[in-house]
C-alpha positions, 0 to 999 in steps of 0.5 A: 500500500502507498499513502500520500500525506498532507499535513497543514500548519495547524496539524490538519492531516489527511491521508489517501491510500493507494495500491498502485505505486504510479497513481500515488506518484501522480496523485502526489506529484499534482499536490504538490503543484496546488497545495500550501501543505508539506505533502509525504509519499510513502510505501507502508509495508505493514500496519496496524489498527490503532484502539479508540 
């Protein structure tokens, strides 16, 4: 699985998963170009789910 991260300076974050490296890649790269946020591209190889 690949995630693009968005997180604004008031620690706003939002996360989109992928499945395909090249959608994540182009998602990411077009954020880039069209957001104030700092934006992260990362391949998750593992993962778990938190407790509420």
């Amino acid at each position: 699985m690949w995630i693009v991260v968005r997180e604004w300076h008031d620690n706003d974050v939002c996360v989109d998963n992928f499945v395909n490296p090249e959608e994540a890649q182009q998602f990411y790269d077009e954020v880039l170009e069209h957001t104030a946020a700092t934006v992260y591209l990362a391949k998750v190889e593992e993962f778990a789910e938190g407790e509420e």
